[in-house]
RODO-2510 file (C-alpha; in nm, 4 decimals, decimal comma):
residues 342
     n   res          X          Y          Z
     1     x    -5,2601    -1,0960     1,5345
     2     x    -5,2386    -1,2506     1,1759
     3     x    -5,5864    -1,2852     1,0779
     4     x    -5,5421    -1,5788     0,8220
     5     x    -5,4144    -1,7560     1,2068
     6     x    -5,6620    -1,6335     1,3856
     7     x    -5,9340    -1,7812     1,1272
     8     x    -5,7986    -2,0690     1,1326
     9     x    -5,8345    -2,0765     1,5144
    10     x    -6,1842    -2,0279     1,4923
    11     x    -6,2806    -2,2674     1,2461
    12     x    -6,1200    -2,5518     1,4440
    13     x    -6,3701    -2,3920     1,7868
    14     x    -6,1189    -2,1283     1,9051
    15     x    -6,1605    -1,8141     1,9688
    16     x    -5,9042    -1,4638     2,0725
    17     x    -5,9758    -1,3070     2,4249
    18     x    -5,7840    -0,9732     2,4588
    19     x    -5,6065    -0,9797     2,1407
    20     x    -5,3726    -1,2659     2,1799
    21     x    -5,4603    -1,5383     2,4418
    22     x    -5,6099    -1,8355     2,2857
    23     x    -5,9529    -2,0029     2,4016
    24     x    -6,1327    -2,3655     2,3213
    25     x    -6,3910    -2,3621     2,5465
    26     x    -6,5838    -2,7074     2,5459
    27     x    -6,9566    -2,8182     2,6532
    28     x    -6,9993    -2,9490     2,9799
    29     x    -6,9155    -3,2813     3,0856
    30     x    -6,5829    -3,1982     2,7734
    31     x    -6,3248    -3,0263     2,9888
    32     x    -5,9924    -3,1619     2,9543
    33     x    -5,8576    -3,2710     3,2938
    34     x    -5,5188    -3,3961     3,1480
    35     x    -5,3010    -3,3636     2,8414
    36     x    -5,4486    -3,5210     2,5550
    37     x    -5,2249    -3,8226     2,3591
    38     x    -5,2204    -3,5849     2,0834
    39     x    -5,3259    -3,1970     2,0848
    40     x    -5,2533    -2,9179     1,9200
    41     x    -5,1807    -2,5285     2,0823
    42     x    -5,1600    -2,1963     1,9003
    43     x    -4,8906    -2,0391     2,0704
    44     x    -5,0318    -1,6811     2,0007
    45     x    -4,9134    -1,4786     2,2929
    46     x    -4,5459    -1,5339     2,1098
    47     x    -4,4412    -1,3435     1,8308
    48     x    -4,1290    -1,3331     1,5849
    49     x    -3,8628    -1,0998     1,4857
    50     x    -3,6897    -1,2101     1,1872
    51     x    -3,2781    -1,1261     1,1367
    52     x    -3,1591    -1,0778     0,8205
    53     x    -2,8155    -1,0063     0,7053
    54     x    -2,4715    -1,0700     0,6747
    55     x    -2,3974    -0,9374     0,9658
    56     x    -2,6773    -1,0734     1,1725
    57     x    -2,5256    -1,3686     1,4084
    58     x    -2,2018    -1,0889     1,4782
    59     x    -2,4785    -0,8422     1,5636
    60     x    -2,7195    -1,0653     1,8255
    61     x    -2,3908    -1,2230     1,9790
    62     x    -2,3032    -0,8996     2,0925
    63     x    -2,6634    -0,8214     2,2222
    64     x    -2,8297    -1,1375     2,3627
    65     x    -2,6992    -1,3519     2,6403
    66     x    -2,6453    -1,6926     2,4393
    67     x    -2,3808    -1,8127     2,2635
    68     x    -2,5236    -1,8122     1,9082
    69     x    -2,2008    -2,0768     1,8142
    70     x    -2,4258    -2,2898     1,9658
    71     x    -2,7694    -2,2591     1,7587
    72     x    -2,7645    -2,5633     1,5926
    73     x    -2,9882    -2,6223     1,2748
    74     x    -3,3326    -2,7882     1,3440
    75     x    -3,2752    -2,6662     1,6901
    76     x    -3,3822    -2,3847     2,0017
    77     x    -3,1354    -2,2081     2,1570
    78     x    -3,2718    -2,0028     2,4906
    79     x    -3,1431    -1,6793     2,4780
    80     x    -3,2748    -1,3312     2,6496
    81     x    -3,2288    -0,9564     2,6059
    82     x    -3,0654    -0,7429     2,8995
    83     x    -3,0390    -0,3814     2,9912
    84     x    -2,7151    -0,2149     3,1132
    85     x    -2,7871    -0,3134     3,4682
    86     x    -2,7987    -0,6608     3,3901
    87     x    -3,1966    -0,6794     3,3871
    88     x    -3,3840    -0,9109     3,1539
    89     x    -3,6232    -0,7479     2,9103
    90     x    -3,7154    -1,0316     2,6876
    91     x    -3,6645    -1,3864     2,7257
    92     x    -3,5883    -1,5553     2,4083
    93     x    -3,6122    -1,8224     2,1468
    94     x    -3,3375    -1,8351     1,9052
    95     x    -3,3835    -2,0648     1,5570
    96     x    -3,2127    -2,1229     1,2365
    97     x    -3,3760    -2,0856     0,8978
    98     x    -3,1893    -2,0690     0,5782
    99     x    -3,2753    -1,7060     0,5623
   100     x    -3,2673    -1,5528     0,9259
   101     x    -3,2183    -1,6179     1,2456
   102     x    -3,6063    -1,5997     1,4463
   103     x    -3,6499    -1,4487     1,7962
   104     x    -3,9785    -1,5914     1,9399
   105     x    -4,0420    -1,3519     2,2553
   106     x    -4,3396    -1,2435     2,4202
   107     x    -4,5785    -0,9998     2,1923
   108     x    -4,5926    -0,7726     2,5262
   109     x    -4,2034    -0,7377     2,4766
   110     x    -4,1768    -0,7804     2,1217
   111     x    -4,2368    -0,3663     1,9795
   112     x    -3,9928    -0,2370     2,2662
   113     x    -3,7130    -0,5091     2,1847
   114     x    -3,7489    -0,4580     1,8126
   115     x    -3,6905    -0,0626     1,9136
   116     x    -3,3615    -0,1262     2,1142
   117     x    -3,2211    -0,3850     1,8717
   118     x    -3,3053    -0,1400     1,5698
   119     x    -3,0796     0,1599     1,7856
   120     x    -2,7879    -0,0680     1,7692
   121     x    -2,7361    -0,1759     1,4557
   122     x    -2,6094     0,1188     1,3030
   123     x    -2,4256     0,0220     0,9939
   124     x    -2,3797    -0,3717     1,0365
   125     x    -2,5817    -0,5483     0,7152
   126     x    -2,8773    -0,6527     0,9635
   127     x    -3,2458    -0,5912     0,8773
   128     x    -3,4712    -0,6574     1,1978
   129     x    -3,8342    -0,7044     1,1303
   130     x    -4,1661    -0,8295     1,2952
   131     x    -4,2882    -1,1050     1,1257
   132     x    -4,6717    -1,0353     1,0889
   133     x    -4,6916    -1,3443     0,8384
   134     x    -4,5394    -1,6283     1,1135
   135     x    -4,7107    -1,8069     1,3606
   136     x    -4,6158    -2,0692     1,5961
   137     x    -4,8048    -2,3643     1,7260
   138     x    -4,6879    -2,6753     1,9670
   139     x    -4,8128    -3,0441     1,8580
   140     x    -4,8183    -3,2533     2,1125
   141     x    -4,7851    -3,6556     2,0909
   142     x    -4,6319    -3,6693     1,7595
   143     x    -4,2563    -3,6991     1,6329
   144     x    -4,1128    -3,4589     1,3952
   145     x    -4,1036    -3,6655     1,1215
   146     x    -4,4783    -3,7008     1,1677
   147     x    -4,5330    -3,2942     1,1414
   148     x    -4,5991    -3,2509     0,7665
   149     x    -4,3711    -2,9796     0,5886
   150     x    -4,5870    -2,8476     0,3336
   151     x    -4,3196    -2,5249     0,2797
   152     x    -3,9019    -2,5875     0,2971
   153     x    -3,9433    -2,2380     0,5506
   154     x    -4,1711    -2,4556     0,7897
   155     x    -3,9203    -2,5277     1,1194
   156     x    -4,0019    -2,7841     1,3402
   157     x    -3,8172    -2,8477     1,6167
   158     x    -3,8526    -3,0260     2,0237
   159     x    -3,9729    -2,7752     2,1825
   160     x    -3,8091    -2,7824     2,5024
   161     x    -3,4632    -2,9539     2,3434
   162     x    -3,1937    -3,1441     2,5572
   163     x    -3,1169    -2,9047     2,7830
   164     x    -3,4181    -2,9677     2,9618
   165     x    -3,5425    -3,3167     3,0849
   166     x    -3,8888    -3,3541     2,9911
   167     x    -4,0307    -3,5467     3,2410
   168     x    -4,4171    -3,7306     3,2151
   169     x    -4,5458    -3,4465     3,4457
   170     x    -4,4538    -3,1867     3,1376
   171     x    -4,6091    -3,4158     2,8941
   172     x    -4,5619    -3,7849     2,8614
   173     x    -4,5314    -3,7486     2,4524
   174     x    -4,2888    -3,5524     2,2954
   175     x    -4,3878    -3,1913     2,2211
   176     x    -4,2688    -3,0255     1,8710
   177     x    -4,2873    -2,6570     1,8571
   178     x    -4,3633    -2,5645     1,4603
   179     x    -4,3113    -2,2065     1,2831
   180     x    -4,4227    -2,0889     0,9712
   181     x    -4,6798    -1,8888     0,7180
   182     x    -4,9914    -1,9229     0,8887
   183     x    -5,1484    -2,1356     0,6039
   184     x    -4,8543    -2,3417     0,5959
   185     x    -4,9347    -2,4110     0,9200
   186     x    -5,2879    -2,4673     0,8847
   187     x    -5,1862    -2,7470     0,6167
   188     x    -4,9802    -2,9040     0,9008
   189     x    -5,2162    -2,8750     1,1516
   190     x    -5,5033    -3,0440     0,9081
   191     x    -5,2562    -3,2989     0,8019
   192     x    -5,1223    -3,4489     1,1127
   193     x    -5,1629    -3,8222     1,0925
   194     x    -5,4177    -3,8256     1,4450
   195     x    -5,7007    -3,5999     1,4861
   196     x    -5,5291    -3,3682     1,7441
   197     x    -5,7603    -3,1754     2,0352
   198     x    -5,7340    -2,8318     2,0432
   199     x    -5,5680    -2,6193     2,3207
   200     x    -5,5697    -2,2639     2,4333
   201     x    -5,2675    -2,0841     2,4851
   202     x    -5,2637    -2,1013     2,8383
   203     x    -5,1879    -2,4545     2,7809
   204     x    -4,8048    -2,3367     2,6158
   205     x    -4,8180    -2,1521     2,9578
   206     x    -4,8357    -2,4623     3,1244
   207     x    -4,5983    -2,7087     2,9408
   208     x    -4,3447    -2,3968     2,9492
   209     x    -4,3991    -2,3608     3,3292
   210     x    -4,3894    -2,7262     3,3920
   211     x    -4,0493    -2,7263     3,2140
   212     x    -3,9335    -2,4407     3,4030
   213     x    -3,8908    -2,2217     3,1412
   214     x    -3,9371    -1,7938     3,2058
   215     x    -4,2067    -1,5915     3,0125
   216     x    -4,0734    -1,2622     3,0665
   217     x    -4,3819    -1,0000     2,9532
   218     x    -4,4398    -0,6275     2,9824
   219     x    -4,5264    -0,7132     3,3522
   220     x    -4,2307    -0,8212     3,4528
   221     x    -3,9299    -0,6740     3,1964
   222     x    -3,6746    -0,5390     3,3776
   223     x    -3,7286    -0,6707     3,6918
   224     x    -3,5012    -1,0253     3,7083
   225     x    -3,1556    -1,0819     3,6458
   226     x    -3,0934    -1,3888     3,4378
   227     x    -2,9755    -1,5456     3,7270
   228     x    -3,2794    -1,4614     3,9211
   229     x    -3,4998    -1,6818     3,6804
   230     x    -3,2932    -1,9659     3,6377
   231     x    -3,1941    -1,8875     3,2896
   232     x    -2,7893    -2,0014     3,3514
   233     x    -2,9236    -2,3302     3,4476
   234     x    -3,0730    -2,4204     3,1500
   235     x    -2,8290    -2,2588     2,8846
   236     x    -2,9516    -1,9641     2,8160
   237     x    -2,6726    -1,7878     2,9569
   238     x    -2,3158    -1,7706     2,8103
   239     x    -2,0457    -1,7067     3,0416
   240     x    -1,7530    -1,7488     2,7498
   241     x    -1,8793    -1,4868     2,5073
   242     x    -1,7546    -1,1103     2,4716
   243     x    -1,9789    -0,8112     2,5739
   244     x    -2,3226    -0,7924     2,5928
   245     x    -2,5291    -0,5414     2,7777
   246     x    -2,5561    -0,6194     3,1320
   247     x    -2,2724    -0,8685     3,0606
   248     x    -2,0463    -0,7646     3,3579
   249     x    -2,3029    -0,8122     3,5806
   250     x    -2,4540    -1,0944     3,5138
   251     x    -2,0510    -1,2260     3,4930
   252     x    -1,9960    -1,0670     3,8735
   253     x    -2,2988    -1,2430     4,0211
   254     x    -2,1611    -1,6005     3,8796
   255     x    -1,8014    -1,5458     4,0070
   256     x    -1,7572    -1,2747     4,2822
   257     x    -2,0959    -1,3266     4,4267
   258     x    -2,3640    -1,5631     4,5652
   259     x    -2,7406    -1,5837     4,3846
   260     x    -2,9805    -1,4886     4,6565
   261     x    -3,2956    -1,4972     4,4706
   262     x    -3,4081    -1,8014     4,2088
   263     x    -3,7037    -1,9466     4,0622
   264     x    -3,9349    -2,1949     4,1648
   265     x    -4,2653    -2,3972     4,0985
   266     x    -4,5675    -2,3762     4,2594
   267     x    -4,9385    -2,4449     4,2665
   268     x    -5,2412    -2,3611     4,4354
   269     x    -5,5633    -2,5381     4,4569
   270     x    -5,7401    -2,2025     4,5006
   271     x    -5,9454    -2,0121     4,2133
   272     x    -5,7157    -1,7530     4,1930
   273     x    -5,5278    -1,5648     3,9050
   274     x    -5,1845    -1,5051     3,9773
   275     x    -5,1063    -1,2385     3,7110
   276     x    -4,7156    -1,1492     3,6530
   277     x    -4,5532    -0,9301     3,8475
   278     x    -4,7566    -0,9724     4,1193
   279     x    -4,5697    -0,9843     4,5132
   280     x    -4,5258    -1,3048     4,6705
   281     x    -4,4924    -1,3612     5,0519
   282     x    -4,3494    -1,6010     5,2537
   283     x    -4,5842    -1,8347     5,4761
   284     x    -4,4116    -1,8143     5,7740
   285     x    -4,3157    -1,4029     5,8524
   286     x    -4,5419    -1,2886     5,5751
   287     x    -4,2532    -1,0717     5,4470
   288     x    -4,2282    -0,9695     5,0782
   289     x    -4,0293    -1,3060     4,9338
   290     x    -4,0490    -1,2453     4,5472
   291     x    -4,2275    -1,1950     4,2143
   292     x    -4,4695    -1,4602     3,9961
   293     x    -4,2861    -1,4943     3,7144
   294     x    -4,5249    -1,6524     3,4791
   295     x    -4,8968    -1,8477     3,5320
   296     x    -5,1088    -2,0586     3,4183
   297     x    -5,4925    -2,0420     3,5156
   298     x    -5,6990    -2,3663     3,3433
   299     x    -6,0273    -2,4303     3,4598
   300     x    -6,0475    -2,8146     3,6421
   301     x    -5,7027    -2,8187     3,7462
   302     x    -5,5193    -2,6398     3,9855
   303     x    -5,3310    -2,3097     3,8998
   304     x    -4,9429    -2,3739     3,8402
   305     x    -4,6615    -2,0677     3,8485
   306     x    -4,3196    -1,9760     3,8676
   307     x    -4,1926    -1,7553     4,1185
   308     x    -3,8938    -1,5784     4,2180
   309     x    -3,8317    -1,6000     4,5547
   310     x    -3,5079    -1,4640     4,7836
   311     x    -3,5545    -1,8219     5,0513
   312     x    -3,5663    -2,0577     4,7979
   313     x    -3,3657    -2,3336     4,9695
   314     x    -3,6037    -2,2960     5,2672
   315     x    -3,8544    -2,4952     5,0609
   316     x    -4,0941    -2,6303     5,3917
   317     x    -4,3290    -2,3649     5,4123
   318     x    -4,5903    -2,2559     5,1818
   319     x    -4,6258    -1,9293     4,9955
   320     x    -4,9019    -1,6309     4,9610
   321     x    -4,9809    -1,4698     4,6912
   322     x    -5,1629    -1,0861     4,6274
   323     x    -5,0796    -1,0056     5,0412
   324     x    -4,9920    -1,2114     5,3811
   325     x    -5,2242    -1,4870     5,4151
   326     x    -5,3528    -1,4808     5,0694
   327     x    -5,3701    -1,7717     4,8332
   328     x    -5,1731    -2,0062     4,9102
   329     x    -4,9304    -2,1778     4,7027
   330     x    -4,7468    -2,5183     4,7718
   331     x    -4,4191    -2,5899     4,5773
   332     x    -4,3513    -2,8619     4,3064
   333     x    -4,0256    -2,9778     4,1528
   334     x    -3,8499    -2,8538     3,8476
   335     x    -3,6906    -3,0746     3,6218
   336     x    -3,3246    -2,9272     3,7018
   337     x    -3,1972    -2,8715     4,0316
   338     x    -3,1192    -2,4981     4,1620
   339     x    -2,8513    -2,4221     4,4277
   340     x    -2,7485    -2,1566     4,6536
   341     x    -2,4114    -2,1435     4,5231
   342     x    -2,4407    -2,1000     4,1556
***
């Protein structure tokens, strides 16, 4: 963790809790029961790899699953990282700086995907770091133009972009996901034209779940095809690009076969946490149905996740989590629609 972020975390209240998760714990009688009109979140369970190069957008296009003709400046492009099976190791966020093109994955992912990318570069011009220096944080409630640029290499873009409908369940204000030095972004943060509360990370958690977005982490790499998590359905998936690995089978499950397992939203009213990875069960048999995909535990609000389940048009029923019978988890919409046949 950069410590000129993480002090800047703590003098607004904050505080780390195992290295990465961010904490704003608040007196009694102070919880936040909603999104605020305005807040701020240090994303710090992501981290960045920054491309350099000449060779760099050649390089990831024949590595990553998106169609990198389509990052856009001032933009996120959803992108993730397969194996030769067609598994997903990282899930991805793509942007667009004058200098590089930024990854923002998952810090449990980020040291093994730097490792594989590194293997395959061979002699192309591309220079693959991990950017200590960057940090990311989402500011909620106020339009770009409102996020102060104190540095030209301070990106701010919509965080969840028009491939997703952001609906007033996500957040009814628009969310702006902001990358930079971490006292460039300590300027920003101090500068924002309304007094912003304060978020922990599990609140990026939640907005990303809520928009039905995958978190893959070291808990869960190499467990989901793309497919499996939804990630054709909201673009992060190219199906017009040449080779990458896993590409043939990720191809063979869009055209010669049918998706049997997707993802889906859920909550559950009990104190509970559901930690990635962990086996879900179906309500009625209490077979094995699938795998939480990501989670968000907040205290005064009930605990929202993603799953991946194999009867996910048999939506009636409730789930279990942790064994048959367990916790049990009711389903909520996502703002796209999944189907059986794609």
């Amino acid at each position: 963790m950069n410590s000129k972020w993480q002090a800047c975390i703590e003098r607004r209240g904050g505080q780390l809790e195992s290295g990465h998760r961010s904490v704003f714990y608040r007196a009694p009688g102070a919880s936040v029961t909603g999104l605020p009109a305005h807040f701020v979140i240090p994303c710090t369970e992501e981290v960045v790899l920054s491309c350099k190069g000449k060779d760099t957008v050649e390089f990831l296009q024949s590595q990553l699953t998106c169609d990198l003709r389509n990052l856009a400046e001032n933009q996120f492009l959803l992108g993730a990282y397969c194996n030769p099976k067609g598994r997903v190791l990282a899930s991805l966020r793509l942007c667009r700086t004058p200098e590089a093109i930024q990854l923002i994955t998952h810090h449990s992912v980020a040291n093994a995907l730097l490792s594989r990318l590194r293997m395959y570069v061979l002699r192309a011009d591309v220079m693959i770091t991990l950017s200590e220096e960057t940090a990311i944080m989402c500011a909620g409630g106020f339009d770009i133009q409102d996020i102060p640029a104190s540095a030209s290499d301070v990106l701010a873009c919509s965080a969840f972009g028009p491939d997703i409908v952001q609906g007033s369940e996500s957040s009814p204000y628009p969310c702006t996901l902001v990358i930079g030095r971490s006292d460039d972004l300590a300027t920003c943060w101090s500068s924002l034209p309304t007094a912003p509360v304060p978020l922990g990370s599990d609140y990026w958690s939640l907005l990303q779940i809520r928009n039905g977005i995958p978190s893959v982490t070291d808990s869960t790499s190499g467990l989901f095809t793309p497919q499996n998590i939804n990630l054709d359905l909201i673009n992060a998936v190219s199906l017009k690009k040449w080779c990458y690995p896993g590409q043939e089978i990720v191809a063979r499950m869009r055209y010669l076969g049918k998706v049997k397992q997707r993802m889906v939203r859920g909550w559950s009213s009990q104190p509970s946490a559901f930690l990635p990875g962990e086996t879900i069960y179906a309500g009625g048999s209490g077979a094995k149905s699938g795998t939480v995909v990501s989670s968000a535990i907040l205290e005064d609000r009930p605990s929202e996740l993603l799953m991946s389940v194999s009867d996910f048009m048999e939506t009636g029923s409730p789930y279990h989590a942790t064994e048959p019978g367990g916790p049990e988890i009711r389903m909520l919409d996502l703002p796209y629609s999944i189907s059986e046949g794609r």
